[in-house]
PAMARLO-834188 format. One record per residue (C-alpha): x, y, z; residue number from 1. Coordinates in pm, 1 decimal. Layout:
# PAMARLO-834188
+----------+----------+----------+-----+
|        X |        Y |        Z | num |
+----------+----------+----------+-----+
|        X |        Y |        Z | NUM |
...
+----------+----------+----------+-----+
# end
This chain:
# PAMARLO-834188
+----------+----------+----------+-----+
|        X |        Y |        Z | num |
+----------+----------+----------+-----+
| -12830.5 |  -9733.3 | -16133.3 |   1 |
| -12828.5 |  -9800.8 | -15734.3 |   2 |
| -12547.1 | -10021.2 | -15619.4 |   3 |
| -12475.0 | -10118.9 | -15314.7 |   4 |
| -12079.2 | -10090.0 | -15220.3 |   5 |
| -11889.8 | -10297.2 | -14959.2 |   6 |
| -11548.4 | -10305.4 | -14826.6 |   7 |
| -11388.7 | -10539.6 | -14514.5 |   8 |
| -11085.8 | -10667.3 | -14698.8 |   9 |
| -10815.1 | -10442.8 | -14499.6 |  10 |
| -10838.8 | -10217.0 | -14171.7 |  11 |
| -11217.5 | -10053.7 | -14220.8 |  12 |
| -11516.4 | -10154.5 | -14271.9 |  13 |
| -11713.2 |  -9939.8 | -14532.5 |  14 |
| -12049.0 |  -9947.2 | -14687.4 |  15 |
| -12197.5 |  -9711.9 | -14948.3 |  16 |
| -12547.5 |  -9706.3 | -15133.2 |  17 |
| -12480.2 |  -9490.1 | -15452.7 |  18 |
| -12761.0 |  -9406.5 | -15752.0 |  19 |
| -12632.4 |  -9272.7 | -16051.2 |  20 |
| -12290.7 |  -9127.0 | -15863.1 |  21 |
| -12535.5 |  -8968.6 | -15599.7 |  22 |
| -12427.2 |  -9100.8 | -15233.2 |  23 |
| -12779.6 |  -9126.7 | -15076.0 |  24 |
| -12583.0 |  -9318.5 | -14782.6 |  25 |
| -12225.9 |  -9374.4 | -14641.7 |  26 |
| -12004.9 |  -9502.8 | -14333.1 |  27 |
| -11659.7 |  -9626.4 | -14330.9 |  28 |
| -11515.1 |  -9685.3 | -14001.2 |  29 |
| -11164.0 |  -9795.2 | -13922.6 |  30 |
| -11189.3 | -10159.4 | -13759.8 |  31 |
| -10898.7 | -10408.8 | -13808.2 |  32 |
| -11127.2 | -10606.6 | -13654.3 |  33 |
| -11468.2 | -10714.2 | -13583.6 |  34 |
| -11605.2 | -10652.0 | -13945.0 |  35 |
| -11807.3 | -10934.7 | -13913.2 |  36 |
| -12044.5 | -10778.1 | -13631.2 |  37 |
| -12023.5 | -10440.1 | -13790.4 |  38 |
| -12143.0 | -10517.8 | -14151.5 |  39 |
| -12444.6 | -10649.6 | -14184.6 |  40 |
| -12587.8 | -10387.2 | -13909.3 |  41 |
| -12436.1 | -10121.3 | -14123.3 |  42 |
| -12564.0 | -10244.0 | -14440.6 |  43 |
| -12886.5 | -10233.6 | -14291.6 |  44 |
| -12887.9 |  -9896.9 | -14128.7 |  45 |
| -12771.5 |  -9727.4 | -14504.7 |  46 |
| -13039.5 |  -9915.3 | -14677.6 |  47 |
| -13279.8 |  -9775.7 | -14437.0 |  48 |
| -13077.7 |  -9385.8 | -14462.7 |  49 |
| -13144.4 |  -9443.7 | -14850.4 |  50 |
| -13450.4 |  -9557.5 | -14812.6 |  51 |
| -13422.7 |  -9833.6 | -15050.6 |  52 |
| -13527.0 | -10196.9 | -15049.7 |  53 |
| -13277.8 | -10504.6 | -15158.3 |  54 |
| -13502.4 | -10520.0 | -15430.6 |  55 |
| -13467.1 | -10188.7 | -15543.1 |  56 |
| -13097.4 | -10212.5 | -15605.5 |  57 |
| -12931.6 | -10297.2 | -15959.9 |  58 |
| -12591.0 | -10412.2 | -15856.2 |  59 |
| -12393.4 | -10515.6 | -15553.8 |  60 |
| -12021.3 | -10441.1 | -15541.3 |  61 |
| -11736.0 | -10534.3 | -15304.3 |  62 |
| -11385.7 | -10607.6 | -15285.9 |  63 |
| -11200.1 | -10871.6 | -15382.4 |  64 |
| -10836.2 | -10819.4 | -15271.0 |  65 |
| -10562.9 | -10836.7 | -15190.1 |  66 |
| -10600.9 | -10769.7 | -14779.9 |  67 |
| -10667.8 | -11008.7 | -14506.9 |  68 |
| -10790.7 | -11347.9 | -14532.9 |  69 |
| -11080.0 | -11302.5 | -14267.2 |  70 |
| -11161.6 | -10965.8 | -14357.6 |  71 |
| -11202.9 | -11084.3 | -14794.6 |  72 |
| -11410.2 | -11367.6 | -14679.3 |  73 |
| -11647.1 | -11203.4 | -14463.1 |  74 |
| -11723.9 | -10927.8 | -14733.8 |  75 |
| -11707.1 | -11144.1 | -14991.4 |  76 |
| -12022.2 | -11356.7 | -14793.6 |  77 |
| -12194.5 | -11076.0 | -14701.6 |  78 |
| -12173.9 | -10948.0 | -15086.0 |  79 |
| -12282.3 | -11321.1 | -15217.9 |  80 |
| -12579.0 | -11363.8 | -14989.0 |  81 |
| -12772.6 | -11025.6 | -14998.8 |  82 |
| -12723.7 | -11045.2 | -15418.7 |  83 |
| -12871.0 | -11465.2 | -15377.4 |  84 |
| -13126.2 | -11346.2 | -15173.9 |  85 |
| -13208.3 | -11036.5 | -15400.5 |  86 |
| -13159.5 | -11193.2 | -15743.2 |  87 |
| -12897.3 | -10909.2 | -15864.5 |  88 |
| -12577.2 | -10885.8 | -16012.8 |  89 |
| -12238.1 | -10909.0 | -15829.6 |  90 |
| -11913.2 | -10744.8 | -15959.5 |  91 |
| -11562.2 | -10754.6 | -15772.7 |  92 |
| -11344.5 | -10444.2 | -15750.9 |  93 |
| -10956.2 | -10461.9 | -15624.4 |  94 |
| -10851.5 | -10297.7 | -15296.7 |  95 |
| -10544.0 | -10215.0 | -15538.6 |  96 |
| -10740.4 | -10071.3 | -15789.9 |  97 |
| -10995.5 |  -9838.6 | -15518.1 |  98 |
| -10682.7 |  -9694.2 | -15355.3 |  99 |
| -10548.7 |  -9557.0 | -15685.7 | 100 |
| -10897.6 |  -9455.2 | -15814.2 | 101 |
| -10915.8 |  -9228.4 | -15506.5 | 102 |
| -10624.4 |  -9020.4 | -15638.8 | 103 |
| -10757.6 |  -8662.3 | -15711.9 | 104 |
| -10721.7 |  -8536.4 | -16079.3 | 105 |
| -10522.4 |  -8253.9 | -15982.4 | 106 |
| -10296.1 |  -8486.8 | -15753.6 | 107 |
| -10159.9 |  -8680.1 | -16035.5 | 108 |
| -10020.3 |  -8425.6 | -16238.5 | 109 |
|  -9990.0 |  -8677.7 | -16538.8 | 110 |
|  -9796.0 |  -8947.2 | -16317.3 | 111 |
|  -9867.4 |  -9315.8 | -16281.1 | 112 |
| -10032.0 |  -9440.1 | -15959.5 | 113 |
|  -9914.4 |  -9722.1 | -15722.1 | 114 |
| -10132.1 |  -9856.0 | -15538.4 | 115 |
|  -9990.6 | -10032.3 | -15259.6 | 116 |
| -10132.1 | -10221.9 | -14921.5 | 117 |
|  -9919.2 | -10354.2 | -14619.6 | 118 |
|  -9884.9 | -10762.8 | -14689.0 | 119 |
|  -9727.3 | -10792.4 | -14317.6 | 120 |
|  -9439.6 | -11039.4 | -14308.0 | 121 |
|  -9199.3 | -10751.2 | -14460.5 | 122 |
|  -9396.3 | -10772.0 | -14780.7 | 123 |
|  -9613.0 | -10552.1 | -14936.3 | 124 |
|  -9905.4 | -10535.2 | -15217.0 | 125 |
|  -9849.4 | -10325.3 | -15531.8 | 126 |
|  -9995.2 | -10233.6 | -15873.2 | 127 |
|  -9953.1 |  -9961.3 | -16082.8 | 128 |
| -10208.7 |  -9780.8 | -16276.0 | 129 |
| -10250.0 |  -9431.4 | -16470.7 | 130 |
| -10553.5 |  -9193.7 | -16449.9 | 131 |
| -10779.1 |  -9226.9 | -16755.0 | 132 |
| -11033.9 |  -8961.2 | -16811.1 | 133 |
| -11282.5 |  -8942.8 | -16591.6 | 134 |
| -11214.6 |  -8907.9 | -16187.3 | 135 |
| -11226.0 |  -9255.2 | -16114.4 | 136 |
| -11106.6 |  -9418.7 | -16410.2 | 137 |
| -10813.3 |  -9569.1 | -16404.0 | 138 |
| -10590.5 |  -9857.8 | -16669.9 | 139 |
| -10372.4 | -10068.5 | -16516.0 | 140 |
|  -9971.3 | -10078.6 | -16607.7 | 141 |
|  -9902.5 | -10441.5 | -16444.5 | 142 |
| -10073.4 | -10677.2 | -16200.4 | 143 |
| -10089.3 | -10671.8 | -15861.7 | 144 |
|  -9809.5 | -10868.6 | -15703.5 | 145 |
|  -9714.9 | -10967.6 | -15355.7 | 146 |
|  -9312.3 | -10877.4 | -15319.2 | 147 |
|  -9054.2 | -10883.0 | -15004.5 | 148 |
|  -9027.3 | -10520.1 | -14923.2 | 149 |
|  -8637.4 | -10555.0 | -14993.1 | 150 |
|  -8694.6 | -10702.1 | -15350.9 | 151 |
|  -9000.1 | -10431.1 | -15447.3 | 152 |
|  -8728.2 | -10189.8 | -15612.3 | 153 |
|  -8748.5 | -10423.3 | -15906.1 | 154 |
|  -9101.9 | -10281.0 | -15932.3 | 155 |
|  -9080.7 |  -9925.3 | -15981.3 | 156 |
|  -9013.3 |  -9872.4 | -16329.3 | 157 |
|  -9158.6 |  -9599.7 | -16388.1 | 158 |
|  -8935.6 |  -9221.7 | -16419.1 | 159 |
|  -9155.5 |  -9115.5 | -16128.6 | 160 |
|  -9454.3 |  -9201.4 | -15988.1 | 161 |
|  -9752.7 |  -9101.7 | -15668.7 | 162 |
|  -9753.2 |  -9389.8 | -15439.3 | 163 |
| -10070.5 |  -9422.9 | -15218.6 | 164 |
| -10194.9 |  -9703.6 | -14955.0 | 165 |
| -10024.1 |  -9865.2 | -14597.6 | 166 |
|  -9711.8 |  -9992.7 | -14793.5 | 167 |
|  -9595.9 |  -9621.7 | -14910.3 | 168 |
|  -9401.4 |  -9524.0 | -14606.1 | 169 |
|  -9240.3 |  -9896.8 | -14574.6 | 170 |
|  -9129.4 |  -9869.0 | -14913.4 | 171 |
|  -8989.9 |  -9522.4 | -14811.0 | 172 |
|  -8807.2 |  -9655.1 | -14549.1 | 173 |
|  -8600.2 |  -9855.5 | -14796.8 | 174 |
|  -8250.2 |  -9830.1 | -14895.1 | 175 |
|  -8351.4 |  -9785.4 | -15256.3 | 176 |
|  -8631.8 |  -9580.0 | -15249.1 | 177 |
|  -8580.4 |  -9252.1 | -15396.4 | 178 |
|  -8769.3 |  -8949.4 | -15318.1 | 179 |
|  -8736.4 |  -8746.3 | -15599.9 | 180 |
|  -8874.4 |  -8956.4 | -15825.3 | 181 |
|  -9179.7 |  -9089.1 | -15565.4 | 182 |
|  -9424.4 |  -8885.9 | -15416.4 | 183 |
|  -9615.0 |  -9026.5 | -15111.7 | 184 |
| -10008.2 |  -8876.3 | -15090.3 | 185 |
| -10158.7 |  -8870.6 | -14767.3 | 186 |
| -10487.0 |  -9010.9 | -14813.6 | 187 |
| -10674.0 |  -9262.6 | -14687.6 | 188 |
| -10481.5 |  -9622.1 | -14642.2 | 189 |
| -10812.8 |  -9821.3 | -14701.7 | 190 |
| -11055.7 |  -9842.6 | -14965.0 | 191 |
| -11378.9 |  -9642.6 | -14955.4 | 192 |
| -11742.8 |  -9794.8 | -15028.1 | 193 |
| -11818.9 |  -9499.7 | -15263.7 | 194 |
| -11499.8 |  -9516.2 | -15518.7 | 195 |
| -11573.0 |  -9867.5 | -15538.8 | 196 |
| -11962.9 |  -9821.4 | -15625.8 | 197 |
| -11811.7 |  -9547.8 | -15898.7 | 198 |
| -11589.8 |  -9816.1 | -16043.0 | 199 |
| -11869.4 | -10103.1 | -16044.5 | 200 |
| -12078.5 |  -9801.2 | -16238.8 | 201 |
| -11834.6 |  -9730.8 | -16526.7 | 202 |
| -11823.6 | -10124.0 | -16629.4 | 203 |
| -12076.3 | -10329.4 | -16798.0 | 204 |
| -12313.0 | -10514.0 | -16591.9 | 205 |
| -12248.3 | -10905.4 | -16491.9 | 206 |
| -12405.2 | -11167.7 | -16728.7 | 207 |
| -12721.7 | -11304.2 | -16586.8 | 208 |
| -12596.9 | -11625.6 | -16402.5 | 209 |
| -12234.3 | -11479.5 | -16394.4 | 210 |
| -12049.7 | -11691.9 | -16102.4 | 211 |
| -11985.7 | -11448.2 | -15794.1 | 212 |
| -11637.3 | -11289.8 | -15772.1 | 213 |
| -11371.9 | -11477.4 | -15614.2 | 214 |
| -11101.3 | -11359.9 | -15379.6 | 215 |
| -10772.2 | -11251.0 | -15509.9 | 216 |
| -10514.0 | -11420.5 | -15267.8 | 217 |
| -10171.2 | -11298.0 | -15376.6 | 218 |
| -10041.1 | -11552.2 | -15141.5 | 219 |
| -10113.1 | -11809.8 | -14865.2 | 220 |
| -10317.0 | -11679.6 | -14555.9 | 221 |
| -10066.7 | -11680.9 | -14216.5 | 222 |
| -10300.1 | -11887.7 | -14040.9 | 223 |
| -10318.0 | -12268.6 | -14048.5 | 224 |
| -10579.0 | -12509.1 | -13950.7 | 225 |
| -10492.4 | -12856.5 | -13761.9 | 226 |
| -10301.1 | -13087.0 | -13970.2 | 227 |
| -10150.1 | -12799.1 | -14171.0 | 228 |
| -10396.2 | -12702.0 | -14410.6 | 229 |
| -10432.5 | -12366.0 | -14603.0 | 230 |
| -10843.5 | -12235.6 | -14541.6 | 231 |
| -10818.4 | -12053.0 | -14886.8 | 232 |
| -10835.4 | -12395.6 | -15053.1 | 233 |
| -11161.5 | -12483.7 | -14863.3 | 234 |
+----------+----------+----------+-----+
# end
């Protein structure tokens, strides 16, 4: 199966063309901004690298959240249009969910995963999960929430636990957090193109005429337009 991965949602912008877990092409650059003039140009230069045509491709995954409003919606459209214009399948994969799939085996030493992004405004994005067989498989243990940094005690449950993503070292900075029971991994804080084709492949394709994924907003966007109105209802 060659799917076509896409990620914008937090601070890179990453691309992936994957057949059968072969990566025939790859880039993920950190941008916190500007994804919309970086994506389609890299979309196009991997299909080229691959050597593939739109047409040739059997799925089209990207992220769905949580991360940035602007960065969501602009792979989210980029996702929508090329599998319109192509007639394929869409499927939605959770920035939460990529982060703790990216976990090496031998990292988790039988401990949970959480998965956790910076929410800005002293809150942060969490969800935990536990390794499941295969490298990239992964169950989730709860649903991803959106919790004041001061409040996200309530959240680790778990006797102990590898926390990955931007929000690990603000949660370590808190009064509660306890660092014998937590282990912070070093890896990369945004989610990459190819973990996120491996998770579209392990899942049953789309129904034909499936609606497209929609975002997940764990809570109101910062910005406003005139008059006071929220753009995620739009």
């Amino acid at each position: 199966m060659k799917i076509l991965a896409l990620d914008t949602a937090l601070n890179a912008c990453s691309a992936a063309v994957v057949e059968n877990g072969t990566v025939l092409a790859h880039r993920h650059e950190k941008q916190r901004r500007g994804h919309a003039e970086m994506l389609m140009p890299m979309i196009g230069s991997l299909m080229t690298e691959a050597a593939l045509a739109y047409d040739d491709l059997d799925l089209i995954a990207v992220t769905v959240g949580p991360g940035t409003f602007t960065g969501l919606r602009i792979g989210l459209a980029a996702a929508r249009g090329i599998a319109l214009a192509a007639a394929k399948p869409i499927t939605g994969v959770t920035t939460l969910e990529a982060l703790a799939a990216a976990v090496p085996m031998d990292a988790t030493q039988g401990l949970s995963i959480i998965a956790t992004a910076d929410a800005r405004r002293s809150e942060v994005y969490l969800q935990p999960f536990l390794r499941i067989a295969a490298p990239t498989l992964i169950a989730p243990l709860g649903a991803p929430r959106a919790v004041p940094l001061s409040e996200a005690g309530a959240c680790f449950t778990e006797q102990r636990a590898i926390i990955v993503g931007s929000g690990g070292l603000l949660i370590a900075g808190q009064a509660w957090f306890d660092a014998t029971k937590y282990i912070l991994l070093d890896l990369d804080e945004d989610p990459d193109a190819v973990i996120i084709a491996k998770l579209a492949a392990s899942r049953r394709l789309p129904d034909p005429g499936a609606p497209p994924p929609a975002p997940l907003y764990l809570r109101a966007p910062d910005a406003k337009l005139p008059g006071g109105k929220d753009p995620a209802l739009l």
